[in-house]
Backbone as a ProteinNet text record, in pm:
[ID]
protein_1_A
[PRIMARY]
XXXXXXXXXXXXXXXXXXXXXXXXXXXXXXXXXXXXXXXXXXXXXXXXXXXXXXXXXXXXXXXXXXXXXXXXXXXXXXXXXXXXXXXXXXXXXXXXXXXXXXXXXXXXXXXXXXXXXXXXXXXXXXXXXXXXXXXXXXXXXXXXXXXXXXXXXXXXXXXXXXXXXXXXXXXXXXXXXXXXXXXXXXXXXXXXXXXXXXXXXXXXXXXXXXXXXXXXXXXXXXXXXXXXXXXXXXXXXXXXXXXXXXXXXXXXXXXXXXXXXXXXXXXXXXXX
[TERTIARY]
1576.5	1618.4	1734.5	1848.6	1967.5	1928.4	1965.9	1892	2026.1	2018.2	2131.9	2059.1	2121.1	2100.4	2232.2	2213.3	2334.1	2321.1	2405.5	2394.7	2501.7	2437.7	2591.3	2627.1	2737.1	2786.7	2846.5	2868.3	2924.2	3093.4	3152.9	3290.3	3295.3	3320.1	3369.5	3523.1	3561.4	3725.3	3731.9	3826.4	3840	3775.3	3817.5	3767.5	3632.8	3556	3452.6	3369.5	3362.9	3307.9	3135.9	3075.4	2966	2944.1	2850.1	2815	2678.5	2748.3	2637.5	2628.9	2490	2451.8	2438.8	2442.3	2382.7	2323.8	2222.6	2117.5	2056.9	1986.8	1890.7	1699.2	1679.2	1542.1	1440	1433.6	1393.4	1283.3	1141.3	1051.9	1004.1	1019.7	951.3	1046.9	1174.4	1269.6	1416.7	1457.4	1553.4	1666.6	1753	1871.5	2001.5	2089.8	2137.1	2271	2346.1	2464.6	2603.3	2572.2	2746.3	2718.1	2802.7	2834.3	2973.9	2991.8	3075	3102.8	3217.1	3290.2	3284.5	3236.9	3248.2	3321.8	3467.2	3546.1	3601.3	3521.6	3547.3	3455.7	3491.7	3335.8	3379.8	3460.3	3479.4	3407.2	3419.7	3337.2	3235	3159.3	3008.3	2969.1	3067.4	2954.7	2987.1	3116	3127	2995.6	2955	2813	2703.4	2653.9	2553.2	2553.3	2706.1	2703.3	2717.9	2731.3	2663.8	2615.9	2620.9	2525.1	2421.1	2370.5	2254.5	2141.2	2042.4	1884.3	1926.4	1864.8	1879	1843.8	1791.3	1769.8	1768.5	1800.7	1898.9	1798	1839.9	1789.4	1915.9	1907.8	2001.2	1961.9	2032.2	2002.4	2092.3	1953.8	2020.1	1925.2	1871.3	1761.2	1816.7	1721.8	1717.5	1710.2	1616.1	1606.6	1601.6	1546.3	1525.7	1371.4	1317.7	1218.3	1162.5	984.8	984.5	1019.3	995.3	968.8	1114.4	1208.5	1381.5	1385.9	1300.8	1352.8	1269.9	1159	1105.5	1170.7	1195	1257.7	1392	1519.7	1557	1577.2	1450	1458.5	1507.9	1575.4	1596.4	1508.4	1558.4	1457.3	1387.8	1222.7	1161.7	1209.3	1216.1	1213.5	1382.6	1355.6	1456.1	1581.7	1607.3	1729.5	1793.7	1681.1	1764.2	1798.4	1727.5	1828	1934.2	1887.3	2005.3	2181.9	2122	2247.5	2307.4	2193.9	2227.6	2339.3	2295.2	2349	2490.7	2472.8	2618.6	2678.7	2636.3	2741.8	2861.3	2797	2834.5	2915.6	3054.5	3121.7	3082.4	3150.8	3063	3045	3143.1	3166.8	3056.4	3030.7	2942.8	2802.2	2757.3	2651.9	2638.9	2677.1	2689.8	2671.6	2738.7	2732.2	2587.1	2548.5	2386.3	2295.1	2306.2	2233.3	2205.3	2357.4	2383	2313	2348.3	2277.6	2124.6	2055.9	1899.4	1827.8	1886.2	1875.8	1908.4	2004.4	2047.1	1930	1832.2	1738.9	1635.8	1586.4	1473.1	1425.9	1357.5	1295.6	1304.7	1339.2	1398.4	1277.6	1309.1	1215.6	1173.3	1210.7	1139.3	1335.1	1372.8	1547.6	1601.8	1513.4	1576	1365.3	1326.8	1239.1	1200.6	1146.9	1110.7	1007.7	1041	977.6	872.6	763.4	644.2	689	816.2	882.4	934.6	985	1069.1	952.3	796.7	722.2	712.3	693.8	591.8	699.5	847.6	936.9	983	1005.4	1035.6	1161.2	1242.9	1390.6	1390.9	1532.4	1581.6	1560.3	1577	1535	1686.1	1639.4	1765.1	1855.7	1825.2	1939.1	1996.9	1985.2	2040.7	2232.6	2287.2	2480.3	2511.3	2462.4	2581.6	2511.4	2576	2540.4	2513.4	2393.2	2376.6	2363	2483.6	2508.7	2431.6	2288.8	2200	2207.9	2214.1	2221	2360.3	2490.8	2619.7	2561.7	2497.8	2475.5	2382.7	2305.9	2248.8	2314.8	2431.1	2506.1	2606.8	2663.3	2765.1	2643.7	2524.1	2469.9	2365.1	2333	2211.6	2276.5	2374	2421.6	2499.7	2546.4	2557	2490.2	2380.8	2228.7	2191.3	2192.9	2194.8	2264.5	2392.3	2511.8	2494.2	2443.4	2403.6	2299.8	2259.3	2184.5	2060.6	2029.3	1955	1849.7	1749.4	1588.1	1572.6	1596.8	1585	1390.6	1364.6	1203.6	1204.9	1124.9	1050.1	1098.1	1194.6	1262.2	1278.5	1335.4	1366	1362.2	1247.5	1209.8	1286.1	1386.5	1406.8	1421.9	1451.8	1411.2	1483.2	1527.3	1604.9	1630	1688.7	1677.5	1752.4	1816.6	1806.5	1838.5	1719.1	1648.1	1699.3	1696.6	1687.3	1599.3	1617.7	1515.7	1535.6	1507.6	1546.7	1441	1572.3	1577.5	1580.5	1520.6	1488.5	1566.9	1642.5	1653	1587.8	1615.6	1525.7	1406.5	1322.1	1195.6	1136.9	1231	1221.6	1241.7	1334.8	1360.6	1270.1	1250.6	1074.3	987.7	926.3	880.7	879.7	950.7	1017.8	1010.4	1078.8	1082.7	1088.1	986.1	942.6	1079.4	1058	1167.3	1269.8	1337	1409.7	1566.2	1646.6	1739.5	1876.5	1898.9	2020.4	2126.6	2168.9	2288.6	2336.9	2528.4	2518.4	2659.1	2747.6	2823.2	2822.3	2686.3	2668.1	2614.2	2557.3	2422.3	2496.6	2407.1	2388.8	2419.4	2587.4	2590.8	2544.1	2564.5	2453	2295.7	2255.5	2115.9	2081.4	2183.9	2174	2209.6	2293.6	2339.7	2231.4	2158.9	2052.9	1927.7	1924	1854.5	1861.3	1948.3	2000.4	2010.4	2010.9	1968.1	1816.4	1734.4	1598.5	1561.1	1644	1619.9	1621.1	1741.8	1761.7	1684.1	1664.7	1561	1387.6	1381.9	1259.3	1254.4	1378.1	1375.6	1357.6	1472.1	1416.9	1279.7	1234.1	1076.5	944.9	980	902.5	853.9	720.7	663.1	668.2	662.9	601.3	585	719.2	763.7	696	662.7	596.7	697.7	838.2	897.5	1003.5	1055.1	1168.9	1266.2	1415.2	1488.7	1638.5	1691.7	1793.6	1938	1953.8	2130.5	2190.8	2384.7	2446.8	2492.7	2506.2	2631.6	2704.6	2762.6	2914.1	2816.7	2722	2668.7	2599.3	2525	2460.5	2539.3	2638.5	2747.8	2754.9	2793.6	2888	2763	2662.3	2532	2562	2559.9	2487.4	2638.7	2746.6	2835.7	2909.8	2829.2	2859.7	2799.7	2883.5	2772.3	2734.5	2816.3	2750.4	2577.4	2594.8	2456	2488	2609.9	2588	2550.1	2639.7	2618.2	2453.4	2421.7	2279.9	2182.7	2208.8	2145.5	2154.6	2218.4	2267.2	2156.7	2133.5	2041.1	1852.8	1850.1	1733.8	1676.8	1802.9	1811.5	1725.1	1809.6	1760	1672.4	1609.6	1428.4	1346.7	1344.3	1280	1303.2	1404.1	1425.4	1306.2	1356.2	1266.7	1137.6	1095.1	966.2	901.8	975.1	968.5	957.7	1026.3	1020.6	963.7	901.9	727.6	608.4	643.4	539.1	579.1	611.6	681.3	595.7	460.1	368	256.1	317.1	197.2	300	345.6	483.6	539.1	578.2	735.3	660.9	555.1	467.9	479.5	492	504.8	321.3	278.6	156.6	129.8	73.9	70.4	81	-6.9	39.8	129.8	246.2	308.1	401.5	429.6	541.6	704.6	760.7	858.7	962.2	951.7	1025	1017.6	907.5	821.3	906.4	947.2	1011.7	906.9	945.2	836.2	956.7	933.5	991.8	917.6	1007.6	904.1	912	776.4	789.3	657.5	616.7	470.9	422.9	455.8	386.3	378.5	414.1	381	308.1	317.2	217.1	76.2	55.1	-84.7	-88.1	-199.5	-194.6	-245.5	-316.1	-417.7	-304.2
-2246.2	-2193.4	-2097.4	-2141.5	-2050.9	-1864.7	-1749.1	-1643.9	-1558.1	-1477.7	-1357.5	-1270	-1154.6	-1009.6	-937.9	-886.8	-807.5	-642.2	-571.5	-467.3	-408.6	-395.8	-346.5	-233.4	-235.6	-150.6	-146.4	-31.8	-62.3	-97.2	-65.7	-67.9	-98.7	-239.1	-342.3	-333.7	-320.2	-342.4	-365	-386.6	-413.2	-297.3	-175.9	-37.6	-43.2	-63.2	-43.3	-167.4	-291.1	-405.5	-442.5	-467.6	-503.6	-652	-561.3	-601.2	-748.8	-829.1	-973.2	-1009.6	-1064.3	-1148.4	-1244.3	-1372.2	-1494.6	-1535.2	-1578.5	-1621.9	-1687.6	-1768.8	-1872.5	-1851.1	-1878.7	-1908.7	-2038	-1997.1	-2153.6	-2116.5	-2200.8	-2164.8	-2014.1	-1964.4	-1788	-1725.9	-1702.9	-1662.5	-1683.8	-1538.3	-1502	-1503.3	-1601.8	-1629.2	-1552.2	-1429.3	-1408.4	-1475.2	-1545.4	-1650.1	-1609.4	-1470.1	-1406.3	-1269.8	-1186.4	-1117.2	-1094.9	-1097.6	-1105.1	-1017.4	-966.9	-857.8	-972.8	-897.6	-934.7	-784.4	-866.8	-708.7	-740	-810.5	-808.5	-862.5	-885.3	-924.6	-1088.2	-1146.5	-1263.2	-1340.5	-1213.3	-1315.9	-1285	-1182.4	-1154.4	-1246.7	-1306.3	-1352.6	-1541.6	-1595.6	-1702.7	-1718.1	-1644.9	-1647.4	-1673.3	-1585.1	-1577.1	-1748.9	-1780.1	-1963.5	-2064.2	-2036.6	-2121.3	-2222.3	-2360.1	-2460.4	-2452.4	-2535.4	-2546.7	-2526.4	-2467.6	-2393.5	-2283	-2152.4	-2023.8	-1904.4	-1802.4	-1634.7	-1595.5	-1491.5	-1324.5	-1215.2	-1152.6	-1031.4	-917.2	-832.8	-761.8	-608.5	-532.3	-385.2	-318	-340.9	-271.2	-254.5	-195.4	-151.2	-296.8	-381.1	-500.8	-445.5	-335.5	-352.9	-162.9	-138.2	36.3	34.5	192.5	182.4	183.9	102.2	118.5	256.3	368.8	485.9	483.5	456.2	410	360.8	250.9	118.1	129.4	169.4	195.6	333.5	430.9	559.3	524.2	434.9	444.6	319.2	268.6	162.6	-4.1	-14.9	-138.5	-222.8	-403.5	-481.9	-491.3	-546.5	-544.3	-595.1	-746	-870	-835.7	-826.8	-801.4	-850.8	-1018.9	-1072.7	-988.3	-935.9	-925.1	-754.3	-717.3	-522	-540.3	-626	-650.9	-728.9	-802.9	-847.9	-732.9	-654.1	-559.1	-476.4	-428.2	-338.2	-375.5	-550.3	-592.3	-574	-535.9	-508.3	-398.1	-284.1	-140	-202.5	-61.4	-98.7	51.6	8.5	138.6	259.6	283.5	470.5	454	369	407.7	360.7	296.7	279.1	455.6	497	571.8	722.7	726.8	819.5	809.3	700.1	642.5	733.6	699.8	765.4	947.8	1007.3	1094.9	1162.9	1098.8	1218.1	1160.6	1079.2	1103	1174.7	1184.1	1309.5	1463.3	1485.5	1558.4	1635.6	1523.4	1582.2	1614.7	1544.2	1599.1	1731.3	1764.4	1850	1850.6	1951.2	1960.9	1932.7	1763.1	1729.1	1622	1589.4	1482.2	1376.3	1417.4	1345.2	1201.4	1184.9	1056.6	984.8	868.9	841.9	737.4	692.8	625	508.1	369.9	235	263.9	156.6	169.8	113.9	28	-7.3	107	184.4	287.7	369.9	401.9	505.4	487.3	334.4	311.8	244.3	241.9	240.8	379.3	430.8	610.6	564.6	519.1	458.7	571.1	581.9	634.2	608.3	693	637.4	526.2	465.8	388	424.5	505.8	629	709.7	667	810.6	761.5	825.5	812.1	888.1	997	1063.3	1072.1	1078.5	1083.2	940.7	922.9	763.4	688.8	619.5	580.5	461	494.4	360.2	293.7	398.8	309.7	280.3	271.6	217.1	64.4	68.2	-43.2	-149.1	-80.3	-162.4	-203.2	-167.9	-187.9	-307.4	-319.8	-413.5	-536.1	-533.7	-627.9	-668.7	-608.5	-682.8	-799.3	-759.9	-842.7	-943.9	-935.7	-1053.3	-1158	-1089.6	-1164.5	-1257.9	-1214.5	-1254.3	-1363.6	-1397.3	-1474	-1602	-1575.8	-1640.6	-1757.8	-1854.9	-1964.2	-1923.1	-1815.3	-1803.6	-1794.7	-1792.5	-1740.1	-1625.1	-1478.1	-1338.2	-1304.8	-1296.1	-1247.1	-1116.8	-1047.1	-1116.6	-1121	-1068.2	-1038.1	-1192.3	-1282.8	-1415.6	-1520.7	-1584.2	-1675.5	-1841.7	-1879.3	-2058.4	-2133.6	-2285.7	-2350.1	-2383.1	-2314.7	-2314.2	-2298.3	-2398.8	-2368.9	-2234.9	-2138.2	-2012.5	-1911.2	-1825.5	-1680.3	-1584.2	-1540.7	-1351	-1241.1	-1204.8	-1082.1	-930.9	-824.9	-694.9	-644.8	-601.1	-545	-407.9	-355.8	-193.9	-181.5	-185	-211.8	-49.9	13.9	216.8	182.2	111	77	-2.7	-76.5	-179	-113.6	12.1	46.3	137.4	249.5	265.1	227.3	127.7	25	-2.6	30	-26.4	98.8	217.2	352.8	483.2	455.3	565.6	675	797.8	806	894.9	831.6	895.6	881.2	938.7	928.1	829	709.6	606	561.8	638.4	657.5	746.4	753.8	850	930.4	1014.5	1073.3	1188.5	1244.3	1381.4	1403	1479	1510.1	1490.6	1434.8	1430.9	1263.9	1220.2	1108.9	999.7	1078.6	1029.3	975.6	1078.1	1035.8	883.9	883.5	841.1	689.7	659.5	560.5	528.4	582.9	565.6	496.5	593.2	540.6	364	358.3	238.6	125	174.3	55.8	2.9	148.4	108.1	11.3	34.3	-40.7	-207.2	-209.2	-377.5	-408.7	-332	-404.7	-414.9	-363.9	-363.6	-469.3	-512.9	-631.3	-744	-723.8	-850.3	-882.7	-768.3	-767.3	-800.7	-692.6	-699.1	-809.9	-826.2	-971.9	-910.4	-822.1	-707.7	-813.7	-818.1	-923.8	-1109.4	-1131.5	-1285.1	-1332.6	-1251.8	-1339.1	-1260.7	-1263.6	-1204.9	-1241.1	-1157.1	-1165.6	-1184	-1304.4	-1318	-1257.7	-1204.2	-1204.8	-1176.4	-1222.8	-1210.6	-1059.3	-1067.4	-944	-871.1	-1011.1	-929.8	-877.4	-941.9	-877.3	-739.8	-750.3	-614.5	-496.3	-520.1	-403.6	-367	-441.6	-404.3	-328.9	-364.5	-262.1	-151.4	-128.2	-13.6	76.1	36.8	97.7	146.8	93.3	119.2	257.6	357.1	482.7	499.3	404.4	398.7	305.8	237.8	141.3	50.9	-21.8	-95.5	-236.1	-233.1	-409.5	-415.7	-334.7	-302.2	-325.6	-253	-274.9	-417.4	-461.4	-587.7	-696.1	-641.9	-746.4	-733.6	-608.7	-533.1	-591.9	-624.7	-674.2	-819.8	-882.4	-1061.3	-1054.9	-945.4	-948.6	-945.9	-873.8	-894.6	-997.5	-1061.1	-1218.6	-1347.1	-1278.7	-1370.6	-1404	-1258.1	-1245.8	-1299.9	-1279.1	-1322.2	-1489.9	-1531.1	-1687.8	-1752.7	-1672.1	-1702.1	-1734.2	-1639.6	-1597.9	-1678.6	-1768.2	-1856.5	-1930.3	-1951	-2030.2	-1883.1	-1816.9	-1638.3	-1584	-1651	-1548.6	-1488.9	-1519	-1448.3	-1310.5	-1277.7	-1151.3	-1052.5	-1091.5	-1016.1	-1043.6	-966.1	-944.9	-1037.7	-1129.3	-1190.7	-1058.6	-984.2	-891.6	-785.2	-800.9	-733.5	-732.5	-586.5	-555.4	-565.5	-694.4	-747.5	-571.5	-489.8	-383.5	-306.3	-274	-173.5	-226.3	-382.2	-426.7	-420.7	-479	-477.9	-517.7	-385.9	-395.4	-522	-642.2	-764.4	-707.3	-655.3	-616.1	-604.6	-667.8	-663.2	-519.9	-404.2	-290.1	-254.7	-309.9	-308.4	-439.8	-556.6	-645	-592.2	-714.2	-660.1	-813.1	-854.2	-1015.2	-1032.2	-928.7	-960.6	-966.9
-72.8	-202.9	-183.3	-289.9	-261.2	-336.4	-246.9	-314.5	-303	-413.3	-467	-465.8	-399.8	-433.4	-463.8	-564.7	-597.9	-701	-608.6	-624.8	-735	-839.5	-976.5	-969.1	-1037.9	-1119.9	-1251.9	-1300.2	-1465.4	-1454.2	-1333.7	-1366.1	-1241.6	-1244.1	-1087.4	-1081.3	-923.3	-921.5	-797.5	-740.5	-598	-509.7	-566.5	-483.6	-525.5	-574.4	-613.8	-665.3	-571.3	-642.6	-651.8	-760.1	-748	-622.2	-533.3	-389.7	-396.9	-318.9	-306.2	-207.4	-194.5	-37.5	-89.9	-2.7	-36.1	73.6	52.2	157.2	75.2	187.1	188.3	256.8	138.1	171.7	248.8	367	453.8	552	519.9	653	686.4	554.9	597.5	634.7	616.8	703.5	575.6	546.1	479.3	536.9	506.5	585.1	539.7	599.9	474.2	566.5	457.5	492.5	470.2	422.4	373.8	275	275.3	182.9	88.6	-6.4	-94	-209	-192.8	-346.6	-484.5	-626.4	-697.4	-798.9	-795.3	-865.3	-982.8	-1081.8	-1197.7	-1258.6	-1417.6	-1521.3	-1468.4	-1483.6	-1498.4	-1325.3	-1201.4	-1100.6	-1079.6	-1193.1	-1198.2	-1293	-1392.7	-1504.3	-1409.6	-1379.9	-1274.7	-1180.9	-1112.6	-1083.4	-1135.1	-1245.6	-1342.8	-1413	-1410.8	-1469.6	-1359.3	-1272.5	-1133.7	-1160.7	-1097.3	-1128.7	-986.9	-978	-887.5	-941.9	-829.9	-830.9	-760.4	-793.8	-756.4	-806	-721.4	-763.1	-783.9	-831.1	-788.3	-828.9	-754.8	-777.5	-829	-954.2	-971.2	-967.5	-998.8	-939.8	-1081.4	-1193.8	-1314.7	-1399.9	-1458.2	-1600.1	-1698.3	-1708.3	-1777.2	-1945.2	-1964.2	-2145.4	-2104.1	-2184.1	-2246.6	-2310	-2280.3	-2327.5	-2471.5	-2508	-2621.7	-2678.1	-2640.9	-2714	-2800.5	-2704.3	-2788.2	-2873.8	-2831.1	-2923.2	-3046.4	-3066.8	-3175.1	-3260.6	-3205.3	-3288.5	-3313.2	-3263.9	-3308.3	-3413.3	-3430.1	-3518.9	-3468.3	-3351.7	-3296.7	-3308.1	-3334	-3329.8	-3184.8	-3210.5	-3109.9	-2963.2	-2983.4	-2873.2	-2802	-2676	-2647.6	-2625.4	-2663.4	-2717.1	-2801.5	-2883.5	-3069.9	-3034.1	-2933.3	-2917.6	-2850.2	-2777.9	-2662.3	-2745	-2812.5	-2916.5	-3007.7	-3035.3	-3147.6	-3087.8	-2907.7	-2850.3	-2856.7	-2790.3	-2760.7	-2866.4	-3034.9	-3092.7	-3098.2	-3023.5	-3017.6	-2908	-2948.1	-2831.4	-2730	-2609.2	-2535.2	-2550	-2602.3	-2662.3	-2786.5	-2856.9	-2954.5	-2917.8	-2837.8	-2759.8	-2675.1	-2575	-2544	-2655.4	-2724.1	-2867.4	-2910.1	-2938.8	-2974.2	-2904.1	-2744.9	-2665.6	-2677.3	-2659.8	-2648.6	-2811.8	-2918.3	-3003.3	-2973.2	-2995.9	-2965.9	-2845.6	-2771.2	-2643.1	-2682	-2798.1	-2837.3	-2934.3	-2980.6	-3060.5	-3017.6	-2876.4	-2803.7	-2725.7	-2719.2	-2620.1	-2483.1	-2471.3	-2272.9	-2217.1	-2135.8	-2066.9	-2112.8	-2237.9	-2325.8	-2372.2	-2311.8	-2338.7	-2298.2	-2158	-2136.6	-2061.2	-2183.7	-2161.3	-2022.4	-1994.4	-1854.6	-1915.2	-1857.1	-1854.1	-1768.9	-1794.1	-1736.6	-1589.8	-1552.1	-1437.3	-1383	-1486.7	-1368.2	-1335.3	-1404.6	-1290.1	-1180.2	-1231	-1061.1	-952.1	-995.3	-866	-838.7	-903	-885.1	-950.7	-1005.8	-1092.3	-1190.6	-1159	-1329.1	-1470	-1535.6	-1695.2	-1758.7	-1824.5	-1832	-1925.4	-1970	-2064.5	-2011.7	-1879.2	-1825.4	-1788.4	-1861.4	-1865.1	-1777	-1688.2	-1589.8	-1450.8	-1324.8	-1232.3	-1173.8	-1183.4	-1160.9	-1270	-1359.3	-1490.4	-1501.6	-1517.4	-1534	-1655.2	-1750.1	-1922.2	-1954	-1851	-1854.1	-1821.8	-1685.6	-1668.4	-1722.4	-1802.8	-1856	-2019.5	-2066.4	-2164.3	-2094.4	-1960.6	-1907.3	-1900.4	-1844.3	-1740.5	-1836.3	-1926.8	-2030.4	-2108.3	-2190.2	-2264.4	-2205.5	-2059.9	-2030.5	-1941.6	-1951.5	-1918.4	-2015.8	-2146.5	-2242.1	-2253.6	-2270.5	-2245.8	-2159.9	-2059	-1984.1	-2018.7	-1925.9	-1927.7	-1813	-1803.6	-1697.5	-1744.5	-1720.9	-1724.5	-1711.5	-1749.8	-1726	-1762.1	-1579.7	-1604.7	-1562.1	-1701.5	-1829.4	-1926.4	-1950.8	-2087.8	-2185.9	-2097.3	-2168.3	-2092.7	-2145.9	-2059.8	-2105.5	-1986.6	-2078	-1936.9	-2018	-1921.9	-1829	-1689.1	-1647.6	-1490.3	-1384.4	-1251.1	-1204.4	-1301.1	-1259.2	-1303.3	-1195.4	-1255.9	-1210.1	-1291.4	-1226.4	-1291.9	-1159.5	-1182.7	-1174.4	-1235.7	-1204	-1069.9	-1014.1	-898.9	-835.4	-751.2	-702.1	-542.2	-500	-362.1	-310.7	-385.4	-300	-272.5	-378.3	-346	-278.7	-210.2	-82.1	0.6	-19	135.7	154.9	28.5	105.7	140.7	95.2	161.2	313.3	375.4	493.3	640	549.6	610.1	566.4	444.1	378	308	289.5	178	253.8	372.1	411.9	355.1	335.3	282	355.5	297.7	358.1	359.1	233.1	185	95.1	74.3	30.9	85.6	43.7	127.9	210.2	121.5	146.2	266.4	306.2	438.2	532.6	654.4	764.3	798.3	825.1	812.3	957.8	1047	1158.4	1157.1	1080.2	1058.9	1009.3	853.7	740.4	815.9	958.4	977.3	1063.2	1113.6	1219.5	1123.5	999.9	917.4	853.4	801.6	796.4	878.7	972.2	1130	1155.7	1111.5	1129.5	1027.5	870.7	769.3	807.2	895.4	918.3	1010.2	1116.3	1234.5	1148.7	1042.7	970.9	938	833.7	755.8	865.4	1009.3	1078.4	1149.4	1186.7	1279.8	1130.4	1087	972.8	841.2	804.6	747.3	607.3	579.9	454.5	302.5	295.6	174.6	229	298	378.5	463.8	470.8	517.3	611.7	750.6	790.5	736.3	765.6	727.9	871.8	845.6	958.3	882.3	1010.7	965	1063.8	1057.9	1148.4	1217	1289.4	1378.8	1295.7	1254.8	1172.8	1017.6	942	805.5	872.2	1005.9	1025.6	1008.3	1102.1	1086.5	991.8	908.7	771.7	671.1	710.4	642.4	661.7	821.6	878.5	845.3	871.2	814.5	722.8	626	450.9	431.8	470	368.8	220.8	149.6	42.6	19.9	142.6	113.2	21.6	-59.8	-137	-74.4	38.2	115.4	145.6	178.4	246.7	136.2	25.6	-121.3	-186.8	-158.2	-141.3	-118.5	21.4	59.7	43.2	16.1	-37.3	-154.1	-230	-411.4	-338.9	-239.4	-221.5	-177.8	-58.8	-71.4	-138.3	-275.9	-347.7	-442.1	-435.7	-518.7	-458.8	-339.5	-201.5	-239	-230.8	-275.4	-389.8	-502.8	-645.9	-627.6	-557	-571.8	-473.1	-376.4	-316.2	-425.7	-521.6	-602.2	-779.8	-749.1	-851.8	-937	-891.3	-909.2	-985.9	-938.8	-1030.8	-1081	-1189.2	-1273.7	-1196.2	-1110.9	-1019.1	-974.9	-991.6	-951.4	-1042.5	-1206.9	-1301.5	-1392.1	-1401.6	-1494.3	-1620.6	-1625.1	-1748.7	-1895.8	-1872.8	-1995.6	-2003	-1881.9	-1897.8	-2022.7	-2103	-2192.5	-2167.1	-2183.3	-2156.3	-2133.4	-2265.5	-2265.3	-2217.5	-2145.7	-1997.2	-1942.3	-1874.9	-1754.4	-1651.5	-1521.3	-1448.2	-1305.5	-1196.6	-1103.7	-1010	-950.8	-893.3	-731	-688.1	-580.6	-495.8	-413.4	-382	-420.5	-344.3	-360.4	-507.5	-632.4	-757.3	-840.8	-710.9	-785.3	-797.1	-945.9	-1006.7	-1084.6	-1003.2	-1103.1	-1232.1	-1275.4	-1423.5	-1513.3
[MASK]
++++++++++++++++++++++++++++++++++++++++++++++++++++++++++++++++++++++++++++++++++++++++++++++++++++++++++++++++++++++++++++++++++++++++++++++++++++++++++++++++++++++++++++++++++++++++++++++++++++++++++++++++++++++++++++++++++++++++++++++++++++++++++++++++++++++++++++++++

């Protein structure tokens, strides 16, 4: 099975491109076959319309929580917010956000998905610092757009899926919550750190399956202080995983609340 992990952002460019692996899934064993810049909308959404059978795992807040979506009146199902959103253009999406935060209680401003507790994730409203509800204004609606199967949010009939993706929570997973990227700190550590991450993924069964990769992709992990290449491939383990588990809803909860979201990740599967 062909598998994507990809690591976003709200504003792709050459300096700054939303980061992809492609690998293959064969025999228990995550092949990853390349990494690749995607520095614009047009070779993120070229992807997303792909023909074949295939993956992905993405690294973006798929919907917003109910507590949002009900106060501020948005329709339920998340096609029809997600369309609604795409109507706003970003400054007024953004504006949206900003006054209903504006009315809350310190502490009570930017709410949290029943996905983001239990990965430790940001709230998806959150606009500064780590601009999660940017990205989920670029990457929802053109999920939407798309012909894909987005689980859970929208389910069709289709050889391919994607899924929202945690790569932090894989890598704890892996080596607990030491810090792996990043510019700040102690960048020795952080690269040492990052090394243990890959020799994990290759020794390690955690997800059912090792993970191969070349020389030249290791490097380019361990040397990214941003972690995006690395995040990268974090995103396609848990795709991996997800499409082990293809036959038990991709490892999403039959009653799960499409608008909770649901990070697909063993240490958060729950089959009921």
């Amino acid at each position: 099975m062909l598998v994507y992990g990809i690591d976003f952002t709200s504003v792709p460019s050459r300096n700054n491109p939303i980061t992809c692996s492609h690998c293959r899934l064969q025999d228990n064993v995550l092949i990853v076959t390349g990494l690749f810049p995607l520095s614009d909308w047009n070779e993120f959404e070229n992807l997303l319309n792909s023909d074949g059978s295939w993956i992905a795992g993405i690294d973006f807040p798929f919907g917003q929580p109910n507590r949002l979506i009900i106060d501020l009146n948005w329709p339920k199902p998340w096609e029809e917010y997600v369309r609604f959103v795409s109507s706003l253009s970003k400054e007024n999406f953004e504006a949206v956000l900003t006054t209903y935060k504006y009315t809350r209680a310190y502490g009570d401003k930017e709410h949290l998905r029943i996905t983001d507790k239990r990965a430790g994730s940001l709230s998806p409203m959150k606009l500064n610092g780590v601009p999660v509800g940017k990205m989920f204004f670029q990457g929802a609606k053109r999920l939407l757009n798309s012909n894909n199967s987005v689980v859970p949010c929208l389910r069709r009939k289709s050889n391919t899926i994607v899924i929202e993706a945690y790569p932090g929570l894989a890598a704890r997973n892996l080596i607990g919550r030491k810090s792996y990227k990043g510019n700040n700190g102690d960048q020795s550590r952080k690269l040492k750190v990052r090394t243990d991450i890959i020799s994990q993924l290759i020794e390690n069964t955690l997800y059912g399956f090792c993970v191969a990769i070349t020389d030249e992709c290791k490097e380019r992990c361990i040397r990214d202080q941003g972690g995006d290449w690395l995040d990268a491939i974090l995103c396609a383990v848990q795709a991996g995983w997800a499409y082990s588990q293809r036959f038990s809803n991709y490892g999403v909860p039959c009653d799960c609340d499409i608008n909770e979201g649901w990070i697909i990740d063993p240490s958060t599967y729950n089959p009921k």
